[in-house]
TIVO-2410 file (N, C-alpha, C; in nm, 3 decimals):
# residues 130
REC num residu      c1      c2      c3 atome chaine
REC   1      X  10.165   7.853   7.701     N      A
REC   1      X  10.050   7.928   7.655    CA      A
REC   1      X  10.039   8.061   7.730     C      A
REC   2      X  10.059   8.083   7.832     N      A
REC   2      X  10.044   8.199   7.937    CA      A
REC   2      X  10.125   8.262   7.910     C      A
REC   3      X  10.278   8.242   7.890     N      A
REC   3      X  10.391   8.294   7.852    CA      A
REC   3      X  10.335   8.363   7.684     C      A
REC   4      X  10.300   8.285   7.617     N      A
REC   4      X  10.310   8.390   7.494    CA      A
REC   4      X  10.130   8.472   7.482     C      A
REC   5      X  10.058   8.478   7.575     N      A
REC   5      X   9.936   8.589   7.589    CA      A
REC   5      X  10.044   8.655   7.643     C      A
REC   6      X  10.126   8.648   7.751     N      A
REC   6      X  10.187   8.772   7.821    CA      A
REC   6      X  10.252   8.821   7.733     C      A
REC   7      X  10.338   8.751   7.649     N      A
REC   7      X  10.403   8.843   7.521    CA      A
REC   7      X  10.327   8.878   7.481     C      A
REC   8      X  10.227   8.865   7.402     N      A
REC   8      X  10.112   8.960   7.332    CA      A
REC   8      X  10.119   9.064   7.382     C      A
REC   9      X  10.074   9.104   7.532     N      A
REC   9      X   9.962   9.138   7.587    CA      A
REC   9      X  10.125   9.312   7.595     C      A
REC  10      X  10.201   9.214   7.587     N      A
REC  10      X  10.339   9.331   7.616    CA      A
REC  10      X  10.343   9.395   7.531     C      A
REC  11      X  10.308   9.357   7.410     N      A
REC  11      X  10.344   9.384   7.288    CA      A
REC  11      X  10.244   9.497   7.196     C      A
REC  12      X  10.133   9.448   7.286     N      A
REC  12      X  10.011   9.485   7.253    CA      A
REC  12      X  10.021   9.692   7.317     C      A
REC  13      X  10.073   9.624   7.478     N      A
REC  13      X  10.058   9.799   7.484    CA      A
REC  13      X  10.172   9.852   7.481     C      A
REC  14      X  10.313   9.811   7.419     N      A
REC  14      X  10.386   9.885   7.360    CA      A
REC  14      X  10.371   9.961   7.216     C      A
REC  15      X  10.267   9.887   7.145     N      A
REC  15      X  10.200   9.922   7.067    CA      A
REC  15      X  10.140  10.062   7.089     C      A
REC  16      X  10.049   9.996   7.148     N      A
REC  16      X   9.933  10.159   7.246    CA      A
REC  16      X  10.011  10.308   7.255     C      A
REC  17      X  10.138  10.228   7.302     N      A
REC  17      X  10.206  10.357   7.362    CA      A
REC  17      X  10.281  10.431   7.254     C      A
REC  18      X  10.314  10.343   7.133     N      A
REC  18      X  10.383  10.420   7.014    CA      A
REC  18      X  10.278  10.499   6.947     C      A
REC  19      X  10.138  10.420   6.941     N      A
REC  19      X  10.016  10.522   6.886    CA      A
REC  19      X   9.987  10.650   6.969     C      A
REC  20      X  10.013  10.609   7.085     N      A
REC  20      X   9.982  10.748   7.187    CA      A
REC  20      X  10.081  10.868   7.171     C      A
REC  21      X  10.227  10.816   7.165     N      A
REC  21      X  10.310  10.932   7.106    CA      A
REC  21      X  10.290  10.991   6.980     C      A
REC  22      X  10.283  10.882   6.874     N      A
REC  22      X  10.243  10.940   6.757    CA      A
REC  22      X  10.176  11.014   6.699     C      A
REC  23      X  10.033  10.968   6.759     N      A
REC  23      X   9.979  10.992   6.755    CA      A
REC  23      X   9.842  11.063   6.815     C      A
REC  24      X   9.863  11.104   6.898     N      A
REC  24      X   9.827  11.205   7.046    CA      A
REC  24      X   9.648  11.291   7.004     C      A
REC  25      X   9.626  11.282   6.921     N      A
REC  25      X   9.472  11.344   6.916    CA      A
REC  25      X   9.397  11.245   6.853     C      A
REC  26      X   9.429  11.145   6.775     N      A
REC  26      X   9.375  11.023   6.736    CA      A
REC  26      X   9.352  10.940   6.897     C      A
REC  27      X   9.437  10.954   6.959     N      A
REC  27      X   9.434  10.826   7.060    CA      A
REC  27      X   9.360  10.883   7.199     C      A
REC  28      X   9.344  11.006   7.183     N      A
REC  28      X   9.266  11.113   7.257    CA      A
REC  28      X   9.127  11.048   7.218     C      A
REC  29      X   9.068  10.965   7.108     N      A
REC  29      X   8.969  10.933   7.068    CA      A
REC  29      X   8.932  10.801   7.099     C      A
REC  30      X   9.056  10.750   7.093     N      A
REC  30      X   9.057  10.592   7.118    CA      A
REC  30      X   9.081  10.580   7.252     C      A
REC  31      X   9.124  10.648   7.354     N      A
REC  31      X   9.112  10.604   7.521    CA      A
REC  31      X   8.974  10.583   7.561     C      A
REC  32      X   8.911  10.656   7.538     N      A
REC  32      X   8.784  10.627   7.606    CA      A
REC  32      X   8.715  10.478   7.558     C      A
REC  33      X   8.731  10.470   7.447     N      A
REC  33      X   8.660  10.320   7.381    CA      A
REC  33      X   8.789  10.246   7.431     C      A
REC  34      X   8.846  10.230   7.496     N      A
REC  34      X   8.949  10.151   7.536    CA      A
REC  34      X   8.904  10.120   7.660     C      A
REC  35      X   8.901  10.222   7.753     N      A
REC  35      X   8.852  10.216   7.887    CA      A
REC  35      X   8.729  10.156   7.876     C      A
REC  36      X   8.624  10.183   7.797     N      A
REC  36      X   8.449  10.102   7.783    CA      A
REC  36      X   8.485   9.981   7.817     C      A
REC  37      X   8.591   9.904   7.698     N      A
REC  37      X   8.622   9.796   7.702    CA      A
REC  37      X   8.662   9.709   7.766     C      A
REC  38      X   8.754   9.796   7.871     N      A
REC  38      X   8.797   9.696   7.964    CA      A
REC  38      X   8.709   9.723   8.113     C      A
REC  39      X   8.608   9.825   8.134     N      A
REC  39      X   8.502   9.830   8.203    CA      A
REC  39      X   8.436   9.703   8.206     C      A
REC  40      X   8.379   9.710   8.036     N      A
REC  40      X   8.233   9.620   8.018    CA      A
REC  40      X   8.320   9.440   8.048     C      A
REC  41      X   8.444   9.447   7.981     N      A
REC  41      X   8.513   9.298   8.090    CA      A
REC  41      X   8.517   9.270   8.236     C      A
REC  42      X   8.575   9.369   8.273     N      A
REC  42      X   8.528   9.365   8.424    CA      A
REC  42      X   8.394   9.339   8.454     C      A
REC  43      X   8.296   9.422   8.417     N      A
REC  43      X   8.186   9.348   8.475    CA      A
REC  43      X   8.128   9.250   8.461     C      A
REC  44      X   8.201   9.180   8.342     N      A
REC  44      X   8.163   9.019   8.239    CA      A
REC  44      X   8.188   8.949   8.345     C      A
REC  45      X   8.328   8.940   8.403     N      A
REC  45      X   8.394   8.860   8.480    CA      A
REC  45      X   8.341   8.903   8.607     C      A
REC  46      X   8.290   8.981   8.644     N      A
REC  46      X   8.209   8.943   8.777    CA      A
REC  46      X   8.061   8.911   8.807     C      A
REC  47      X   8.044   8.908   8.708     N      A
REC  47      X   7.862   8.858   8.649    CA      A
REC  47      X   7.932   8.690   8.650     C      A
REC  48      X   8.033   8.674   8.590     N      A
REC  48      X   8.006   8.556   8.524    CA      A
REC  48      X   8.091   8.469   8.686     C      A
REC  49      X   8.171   8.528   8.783     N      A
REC  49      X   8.146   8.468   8.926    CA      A
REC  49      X   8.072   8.435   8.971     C      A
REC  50      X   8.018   8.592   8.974     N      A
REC  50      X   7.849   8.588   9.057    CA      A
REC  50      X   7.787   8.446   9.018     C      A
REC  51      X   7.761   8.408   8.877     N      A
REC  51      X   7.671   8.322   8.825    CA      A
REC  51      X   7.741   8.167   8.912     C      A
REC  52      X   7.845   8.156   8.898     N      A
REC  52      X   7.970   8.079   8.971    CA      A
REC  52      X   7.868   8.046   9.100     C      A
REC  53      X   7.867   8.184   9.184     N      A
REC  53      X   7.868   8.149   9.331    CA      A
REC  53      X   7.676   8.117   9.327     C      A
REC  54      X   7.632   8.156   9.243     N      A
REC  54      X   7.460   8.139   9.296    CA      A
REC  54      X   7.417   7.993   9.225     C      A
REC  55      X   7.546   7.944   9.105     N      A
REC  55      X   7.498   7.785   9.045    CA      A
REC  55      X   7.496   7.706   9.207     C      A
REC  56      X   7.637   7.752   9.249     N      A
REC  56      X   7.733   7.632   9.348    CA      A
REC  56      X   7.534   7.650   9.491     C      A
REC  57      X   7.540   7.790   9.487     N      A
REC  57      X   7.380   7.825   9.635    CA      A
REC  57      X   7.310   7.736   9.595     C      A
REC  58      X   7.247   7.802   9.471     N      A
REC  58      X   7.105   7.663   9.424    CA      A
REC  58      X   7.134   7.548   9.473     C      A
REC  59      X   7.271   7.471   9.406     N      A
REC  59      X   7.287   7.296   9.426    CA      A
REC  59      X   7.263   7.283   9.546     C      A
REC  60      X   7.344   7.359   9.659     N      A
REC  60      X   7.344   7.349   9.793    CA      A
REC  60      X   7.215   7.371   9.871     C      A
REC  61      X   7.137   7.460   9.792     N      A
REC  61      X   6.969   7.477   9.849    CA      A
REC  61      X   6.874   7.437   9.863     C      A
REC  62      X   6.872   7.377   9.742     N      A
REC  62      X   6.771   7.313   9.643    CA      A
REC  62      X   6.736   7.190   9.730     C      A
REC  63      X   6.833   7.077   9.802     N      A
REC  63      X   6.829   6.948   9.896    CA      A
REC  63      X   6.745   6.859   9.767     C      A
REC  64      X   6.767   6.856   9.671     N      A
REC  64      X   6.742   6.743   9.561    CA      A
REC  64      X   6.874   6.651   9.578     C      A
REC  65      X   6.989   6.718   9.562     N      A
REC  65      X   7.078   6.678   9.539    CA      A
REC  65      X   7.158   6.589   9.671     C      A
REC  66      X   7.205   6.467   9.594     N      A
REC  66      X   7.260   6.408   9.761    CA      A
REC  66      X   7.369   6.505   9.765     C      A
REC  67      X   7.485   6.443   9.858     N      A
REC  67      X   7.589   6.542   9.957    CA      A
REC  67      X   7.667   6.504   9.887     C      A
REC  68      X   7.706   6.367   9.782     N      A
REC  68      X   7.850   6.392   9.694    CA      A
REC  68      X   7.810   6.416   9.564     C      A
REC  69      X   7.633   6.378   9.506     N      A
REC  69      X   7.638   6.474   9.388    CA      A
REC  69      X   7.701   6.614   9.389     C      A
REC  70      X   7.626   6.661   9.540     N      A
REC  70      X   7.650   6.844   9.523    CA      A
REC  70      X   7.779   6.870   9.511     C      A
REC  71      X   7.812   6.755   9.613     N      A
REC  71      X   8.010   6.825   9.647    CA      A
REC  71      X   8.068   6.804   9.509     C      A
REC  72      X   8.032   6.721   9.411     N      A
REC  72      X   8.109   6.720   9.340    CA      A
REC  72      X   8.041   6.815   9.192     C      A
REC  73      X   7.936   6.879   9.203     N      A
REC  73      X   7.935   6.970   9.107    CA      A
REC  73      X   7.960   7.049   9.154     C      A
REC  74      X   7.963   7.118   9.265     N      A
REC  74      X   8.003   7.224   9.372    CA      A
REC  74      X   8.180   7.255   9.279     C      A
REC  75      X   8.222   7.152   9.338     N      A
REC  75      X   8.387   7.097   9.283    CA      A
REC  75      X   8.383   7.138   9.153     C      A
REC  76      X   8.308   7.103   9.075     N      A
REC  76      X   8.328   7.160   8.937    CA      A
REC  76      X   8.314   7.257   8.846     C      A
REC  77      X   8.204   7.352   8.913     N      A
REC  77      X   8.233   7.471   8.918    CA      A
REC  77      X   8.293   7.554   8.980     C      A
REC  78      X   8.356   7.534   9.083     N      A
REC  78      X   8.396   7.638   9.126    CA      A
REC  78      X   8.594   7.657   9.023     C      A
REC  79      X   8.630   7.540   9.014     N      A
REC  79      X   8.699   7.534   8.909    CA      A
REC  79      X   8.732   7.596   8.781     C      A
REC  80      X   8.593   7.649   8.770     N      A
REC  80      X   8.594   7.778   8.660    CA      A
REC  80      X   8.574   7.919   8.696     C      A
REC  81      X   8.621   7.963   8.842     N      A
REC  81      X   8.623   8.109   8.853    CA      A
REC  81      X   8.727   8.126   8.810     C      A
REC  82      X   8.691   8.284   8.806     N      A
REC  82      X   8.831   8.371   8.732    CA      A
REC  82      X   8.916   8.422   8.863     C      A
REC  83      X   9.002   8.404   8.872     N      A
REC  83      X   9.087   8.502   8.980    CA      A
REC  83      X   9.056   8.639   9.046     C      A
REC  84      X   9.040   8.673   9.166     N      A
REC  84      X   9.012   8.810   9.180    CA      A
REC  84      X   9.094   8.923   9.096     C      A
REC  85      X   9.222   8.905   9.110     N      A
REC  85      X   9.332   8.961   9.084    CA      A
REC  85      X   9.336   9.007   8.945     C      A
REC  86      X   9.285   8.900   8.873     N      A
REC  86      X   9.261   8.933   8.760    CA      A
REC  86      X   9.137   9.020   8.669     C      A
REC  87      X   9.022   9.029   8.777     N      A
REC  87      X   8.903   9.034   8.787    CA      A
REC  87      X   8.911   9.217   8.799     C      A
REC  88      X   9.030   9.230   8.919     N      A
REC  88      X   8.999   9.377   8.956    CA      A
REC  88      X   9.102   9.434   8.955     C      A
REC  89      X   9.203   9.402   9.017     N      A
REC  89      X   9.338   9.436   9.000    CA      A
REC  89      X   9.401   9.479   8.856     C      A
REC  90      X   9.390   9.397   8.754     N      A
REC  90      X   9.451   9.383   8.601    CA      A
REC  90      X   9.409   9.472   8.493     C      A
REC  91      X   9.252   9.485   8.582     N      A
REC  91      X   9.151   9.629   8.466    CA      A
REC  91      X   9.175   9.753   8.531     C      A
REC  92      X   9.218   9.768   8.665     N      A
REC  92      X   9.232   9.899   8.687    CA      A
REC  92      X   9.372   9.976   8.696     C      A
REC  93      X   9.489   9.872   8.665     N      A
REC  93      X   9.608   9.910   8.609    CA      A
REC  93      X   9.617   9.909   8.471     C      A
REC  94      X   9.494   9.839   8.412     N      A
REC  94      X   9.503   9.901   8.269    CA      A
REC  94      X   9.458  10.001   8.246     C      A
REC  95      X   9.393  10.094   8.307     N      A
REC  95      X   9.266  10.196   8.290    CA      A
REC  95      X   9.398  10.276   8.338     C      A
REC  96      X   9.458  10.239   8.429     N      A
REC  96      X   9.593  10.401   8.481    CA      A
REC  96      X   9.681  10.422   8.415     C      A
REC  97      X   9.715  10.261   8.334     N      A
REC  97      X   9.792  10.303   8.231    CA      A
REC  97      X   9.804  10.374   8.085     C      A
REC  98      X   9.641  10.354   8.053     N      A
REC  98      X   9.589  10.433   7.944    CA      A
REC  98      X   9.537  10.569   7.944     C      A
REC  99      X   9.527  10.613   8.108     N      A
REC  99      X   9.524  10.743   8.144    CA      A
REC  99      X   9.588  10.772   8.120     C      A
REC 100      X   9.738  10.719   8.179     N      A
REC 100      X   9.881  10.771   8.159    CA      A
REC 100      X   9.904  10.815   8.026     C      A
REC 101      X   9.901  10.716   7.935     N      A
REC 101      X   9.931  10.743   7.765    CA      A
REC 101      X   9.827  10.851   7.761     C      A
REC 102      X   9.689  10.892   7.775     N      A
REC 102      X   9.658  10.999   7.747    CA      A
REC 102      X   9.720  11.127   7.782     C      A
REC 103      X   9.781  11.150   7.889     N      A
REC 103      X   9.888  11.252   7.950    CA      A
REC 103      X   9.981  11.272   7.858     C      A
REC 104      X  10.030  11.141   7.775     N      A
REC 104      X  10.142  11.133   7.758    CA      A
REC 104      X  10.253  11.287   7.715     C      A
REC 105      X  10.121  11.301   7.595     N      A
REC 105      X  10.155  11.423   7.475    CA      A
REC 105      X  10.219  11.521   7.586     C      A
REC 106      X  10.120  11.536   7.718     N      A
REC 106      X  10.157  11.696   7.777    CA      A
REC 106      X  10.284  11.696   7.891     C      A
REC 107      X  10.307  11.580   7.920     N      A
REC 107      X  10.436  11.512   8.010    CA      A
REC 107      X  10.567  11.551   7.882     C      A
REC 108      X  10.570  11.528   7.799     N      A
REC 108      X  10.714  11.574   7.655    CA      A
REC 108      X  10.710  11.688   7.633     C      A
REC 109      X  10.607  11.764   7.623     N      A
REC 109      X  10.644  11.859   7.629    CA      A
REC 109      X  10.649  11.986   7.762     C      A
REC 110      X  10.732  12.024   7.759     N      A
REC 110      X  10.741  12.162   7.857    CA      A
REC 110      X  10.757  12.284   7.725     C      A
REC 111      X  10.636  12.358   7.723     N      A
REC 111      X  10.690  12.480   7.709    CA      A
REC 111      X  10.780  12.567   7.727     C      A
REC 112      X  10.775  12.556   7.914     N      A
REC 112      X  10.853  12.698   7.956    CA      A
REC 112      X  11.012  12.704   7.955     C      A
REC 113      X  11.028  12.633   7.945     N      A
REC 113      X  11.233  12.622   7.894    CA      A
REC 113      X  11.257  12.542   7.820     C      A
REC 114      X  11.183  12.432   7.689     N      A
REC 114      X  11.196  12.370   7.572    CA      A
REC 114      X  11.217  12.256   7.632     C      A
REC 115      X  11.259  12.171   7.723     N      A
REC 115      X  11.315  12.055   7.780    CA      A
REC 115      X  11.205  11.975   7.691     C      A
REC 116      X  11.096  11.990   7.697     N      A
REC 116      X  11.028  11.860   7.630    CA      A
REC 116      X  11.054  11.826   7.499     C      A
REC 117      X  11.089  11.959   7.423     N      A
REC 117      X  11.114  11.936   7.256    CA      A
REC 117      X  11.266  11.855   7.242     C      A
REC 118      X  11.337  11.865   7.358     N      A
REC 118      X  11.469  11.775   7.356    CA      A
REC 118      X  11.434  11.647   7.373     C      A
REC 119      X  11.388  11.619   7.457     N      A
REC 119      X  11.324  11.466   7.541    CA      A
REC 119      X  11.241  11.382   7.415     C      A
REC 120      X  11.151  11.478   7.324     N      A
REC 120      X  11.094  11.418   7.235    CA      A
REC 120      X  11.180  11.432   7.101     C      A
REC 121      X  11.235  11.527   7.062     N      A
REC 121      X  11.407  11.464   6.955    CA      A
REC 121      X  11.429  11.339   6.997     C      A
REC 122      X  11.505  11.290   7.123     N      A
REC 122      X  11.563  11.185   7.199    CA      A
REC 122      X  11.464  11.066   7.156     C      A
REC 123      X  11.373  11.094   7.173     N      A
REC 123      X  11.286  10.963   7.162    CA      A
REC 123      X  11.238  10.899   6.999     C      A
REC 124      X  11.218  11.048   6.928     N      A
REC 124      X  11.222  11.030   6.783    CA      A
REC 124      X  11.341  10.945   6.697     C      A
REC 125      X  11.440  11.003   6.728     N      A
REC 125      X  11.551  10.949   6.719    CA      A
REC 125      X  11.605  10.795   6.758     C      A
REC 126      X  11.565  10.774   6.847     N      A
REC 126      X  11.547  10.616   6.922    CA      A
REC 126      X  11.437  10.497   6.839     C      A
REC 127      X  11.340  10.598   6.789     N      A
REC 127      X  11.201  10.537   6.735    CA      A
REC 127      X  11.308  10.492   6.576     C      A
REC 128      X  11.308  10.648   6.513     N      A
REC 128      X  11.392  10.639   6.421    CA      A
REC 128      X  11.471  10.481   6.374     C      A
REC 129      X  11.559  10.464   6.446     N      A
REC 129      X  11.670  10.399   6.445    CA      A
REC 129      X  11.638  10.247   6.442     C      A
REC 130      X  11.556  10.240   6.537     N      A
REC 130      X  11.469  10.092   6.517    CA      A
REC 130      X  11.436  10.021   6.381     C      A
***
């Protein structure tokens, strides 16, 4: 299951990145609602910790609860956090990478001695052929 989200997920911004060449003032439109998106996740997933760490406080506060009820709902939520890594790490290499594709257009081309109009032949051609 993990294996084929990661294919997606590959697939997904190789995608991104053919719209970003292609399409370079359309996707000038679509970065920003891209970035919202993976903002307003990030903060889902740390709201929805947070909620994680203040269920597990209450049980522990509250002294209703005996010491292996708590431990063991304690145990069972905490079972459902999300990874840091994934939490903070994963949205802000997506956000550099969709910066990046916004660059993309002005990285192919060079004006001042044509090199970019070669580099982007090269790549047309590659697209092409596929």
């Amino acid at each position: 299951m993990i294996q084929a989200i990661g294919a997606l997920c590959v697939a997904a911004l190789g995608g991104l990145t053919i719209i970003a060449y292609r399409h370079p003032k359309k996707y000038q439109k679509l970065y920003l609602v891209l970035i919202i998106i993976i903002l307003m996740a990030m903060w889902t997933m740390a709201a929805f910790n947070a909620g994680n760490y203040w269920a597990q406080s209450a049980i522990w506060g509250s002294g209703v609860f005996e010491y292996d009820t708590a431990s063991k709902a304690t145990y069972a939520i905490s079972d459902f956090k999300i990874p840091d890594w994934i939490m903070g790490v994963l949205p802000v290499a997506l956000i550099a990478y969709i910066v990046f594709l916004s660059t993309f257009q002005y990285l192919l081309t060079n004006r001042s001695n044509g090199a970019g109009a070669r580099h982007r032949g090269v790549i047309r051609l590659a697209l092409r052929r596929r």
